[in-house]
N, C-alpha and C positions, 0 to 999 in steps of 0.2 A: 667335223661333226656339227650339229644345227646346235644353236643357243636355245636354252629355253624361250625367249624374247623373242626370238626368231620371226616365227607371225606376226606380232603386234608391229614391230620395226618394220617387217619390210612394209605392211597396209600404209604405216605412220608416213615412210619415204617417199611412197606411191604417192596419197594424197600430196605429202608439199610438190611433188611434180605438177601438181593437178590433173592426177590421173582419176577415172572413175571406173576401172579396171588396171587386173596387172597379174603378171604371173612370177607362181613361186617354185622352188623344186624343196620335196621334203628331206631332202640332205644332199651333201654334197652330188653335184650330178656326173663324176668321175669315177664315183665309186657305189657301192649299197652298203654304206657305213651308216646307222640311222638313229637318233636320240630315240627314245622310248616315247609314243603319244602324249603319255602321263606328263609329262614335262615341259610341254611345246604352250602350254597356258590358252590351248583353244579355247575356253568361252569367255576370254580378253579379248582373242583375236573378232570374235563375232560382236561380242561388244561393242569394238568399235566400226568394222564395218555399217551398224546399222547407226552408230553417232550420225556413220558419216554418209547416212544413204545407199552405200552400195549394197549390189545383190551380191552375196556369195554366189549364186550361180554364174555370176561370171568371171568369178575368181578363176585361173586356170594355172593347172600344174602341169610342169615338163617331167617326165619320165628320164632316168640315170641313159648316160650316152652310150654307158659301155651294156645297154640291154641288144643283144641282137639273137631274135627269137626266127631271124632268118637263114641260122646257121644248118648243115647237114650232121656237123658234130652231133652227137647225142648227147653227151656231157653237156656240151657249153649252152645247147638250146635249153635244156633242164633248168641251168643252173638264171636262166636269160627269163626264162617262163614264171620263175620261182623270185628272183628278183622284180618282175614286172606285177607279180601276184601281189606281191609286198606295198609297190607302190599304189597298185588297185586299192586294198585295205585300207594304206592310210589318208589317200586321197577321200576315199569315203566314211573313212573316222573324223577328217580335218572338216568336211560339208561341202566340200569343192565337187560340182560337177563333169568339168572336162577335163580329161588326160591325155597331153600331147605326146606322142609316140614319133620316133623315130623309125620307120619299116622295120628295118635291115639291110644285109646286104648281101649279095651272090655271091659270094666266097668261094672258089671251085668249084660252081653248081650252076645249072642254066637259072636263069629269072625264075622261069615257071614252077620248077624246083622249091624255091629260095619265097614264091609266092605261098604257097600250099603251106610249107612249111611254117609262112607266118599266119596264116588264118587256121593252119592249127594251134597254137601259138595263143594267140588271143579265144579259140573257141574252149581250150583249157582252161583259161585265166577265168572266161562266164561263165564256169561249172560255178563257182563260187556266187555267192547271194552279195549283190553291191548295186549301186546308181552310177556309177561310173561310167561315161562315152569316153572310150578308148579313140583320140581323135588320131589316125593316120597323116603324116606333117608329107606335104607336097615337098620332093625332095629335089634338089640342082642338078642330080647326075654324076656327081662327083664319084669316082672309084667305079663299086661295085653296087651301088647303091639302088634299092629297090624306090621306087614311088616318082620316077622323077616324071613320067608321063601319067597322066589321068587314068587310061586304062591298066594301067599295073595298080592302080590302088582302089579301081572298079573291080580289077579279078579278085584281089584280096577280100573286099565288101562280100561279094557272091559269092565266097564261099566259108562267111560269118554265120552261125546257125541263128542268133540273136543278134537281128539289125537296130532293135531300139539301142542299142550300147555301144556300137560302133561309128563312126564321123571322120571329119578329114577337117584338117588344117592346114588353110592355105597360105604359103609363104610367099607373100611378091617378091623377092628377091631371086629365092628358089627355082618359082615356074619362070621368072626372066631369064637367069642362069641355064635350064633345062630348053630352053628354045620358044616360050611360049614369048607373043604379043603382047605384054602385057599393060601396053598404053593403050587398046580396044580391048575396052573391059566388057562391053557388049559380047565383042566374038570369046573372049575369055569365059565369062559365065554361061554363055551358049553352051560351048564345047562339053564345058564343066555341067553343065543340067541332061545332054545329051549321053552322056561318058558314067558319068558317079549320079547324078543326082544332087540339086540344090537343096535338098532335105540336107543329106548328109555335111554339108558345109557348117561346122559347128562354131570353127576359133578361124580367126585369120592376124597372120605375124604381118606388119606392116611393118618393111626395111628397104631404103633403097640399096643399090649394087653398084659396087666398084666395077663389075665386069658387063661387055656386052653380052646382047643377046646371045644364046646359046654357046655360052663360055665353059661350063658346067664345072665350075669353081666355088661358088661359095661365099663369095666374101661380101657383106652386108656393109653400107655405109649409110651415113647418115642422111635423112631424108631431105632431098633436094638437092644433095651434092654430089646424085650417082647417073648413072645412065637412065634410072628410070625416072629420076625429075619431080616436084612437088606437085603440079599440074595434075601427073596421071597417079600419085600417090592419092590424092585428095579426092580421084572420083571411089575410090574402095572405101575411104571413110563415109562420105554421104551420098551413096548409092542406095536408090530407098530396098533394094533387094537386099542390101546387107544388113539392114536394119536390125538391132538388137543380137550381132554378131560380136563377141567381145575383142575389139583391135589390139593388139600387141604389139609394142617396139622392142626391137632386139638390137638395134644402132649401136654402132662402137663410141666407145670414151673420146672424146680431144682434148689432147693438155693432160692426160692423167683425171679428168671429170667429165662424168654423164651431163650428157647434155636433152635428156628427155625432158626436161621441164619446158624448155626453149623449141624443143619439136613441138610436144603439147598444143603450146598457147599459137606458132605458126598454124598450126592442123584445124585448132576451135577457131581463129581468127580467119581462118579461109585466105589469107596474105600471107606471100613470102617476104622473107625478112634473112638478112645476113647474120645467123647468130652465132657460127663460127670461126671468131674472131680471137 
């Protein structure tokens, strides 16, 4: 269950990284087990974001793993839609504007199925009055998984009755995983403006990948030390199209310690540097 302290801690963490964004989940992301708003000392947390300059709206919250609002169950999509609703609310009680979503997945059910399924999904969750951009996470391919090509998370978009509150969050690791290019970030964002729409690109998770191209596995390393390289990491940070897009690291521990601080100041510094020693 989240600490009262909860917010204030992780913003506190963020900044010693030298982060000027960062994302939070409002309780554990395994479950929909959740402290009560009253408790979480949000107008600390805002507090100090503005000590410390930052915009809450680029604060960005990830949605619980176990929401799959792409199920055919009727049970489990209810209870998927009902928990996603939840975290709509408190995302939009806490002042955070974007909520990263995880699709879904095909579970005994064609795509198109398991598509529909999640834009009714989300066009339930808009019946409700909120600010919320519910951001669709470009996904690897892994399993059953919905989103891993561009046009699976255009069909969902199209068939959103409310597009101001819907977006996509793009994972480098994810669309490398999934088969895309993703050292021509030119033909990347082409594809991506011709497909979804460069509107809709809200959050983008910056990770590189243990695996090659079109691996459709998943697993995230730290930036510089994967297949996709600091090089082509570096053009999605100062790419002036991405401009005022809030970057995200989601890199694994070494040694038992994050090492995002150490990413940070290679990323601001534009120079690679061995900092996994």
């Amino acid at each position: 269950m989240t600490q009262p302290g909860y917010l204030l801690n992780s913003a506190q963490i963020a900044v010693g990284y030298g982060a000027n964004t960062f994302m939070i989940y409002t309780g554990a992301p395994q479950n929909s087990i959740r402290t009560p708003l009253s408790k979480l000392n949000i107008p600390q947390f805002h507090e100090y974001l503005k000590q410390q300059n930052i915009n809450i709206d680029d604060i960005v919250v990830h949605a619980p793993y176990i929401v799959n609002i792409g199920t055919s169950d009727r049970r489990k999509h209810a209870i998927s839609v009902q928990t996603l609703k939840t975290e709509v609310y408190r995302t939009n009680e806490i002042g955070c504007k974007y909520l990263v979503l995880h699709p879904g997945n095909a579970i005994d059910i064609s795509r198109e199925e398991a598509i529909k399924n999640i834009a009714n999904g989300v066009n339930e969750i808009n019946k409700t009055n909120h600010n919320v951009v519910i951001c669709l996470e470009t996904m690897s391919g892994k399993g059953s998984e919905v989103g891993k090509i561009f046009e699976e998370l255009a069909s969902i978009i199209k068939l959103i009755t409310n597009k101001k509150i819907i977006g996509v969050c793009l994972d480098t690791c994810h669309i490398n995983d999934a088969g895309y290019n993703v050292s021509d970030i030119d033909l990347v964002l082409k594809k991506f403006d011709e497909i979804i729409g460069l509107e809709y690109l809200k959050v983008i998770h910056l990770n590189d990948s243990k695996n090659a191209k079109g691996a459709n596995k998943d697993r995230h390393e730290n930036i510089g030390y994967g297949t996709i390289g600091f090089e082509t990491l570096l053009k999605y940070v100062y790419d002036k199209r991405l401009d005022n897009i809030p970057k995200i690291l989601e890199t694994p521990w070494w040694n038992d310690k994050p090492l995002y601080k150490y990413e940070i100041q290679i990323l601001k510094n534009k120079h690679w540097a061995d900092y996994r020693k």
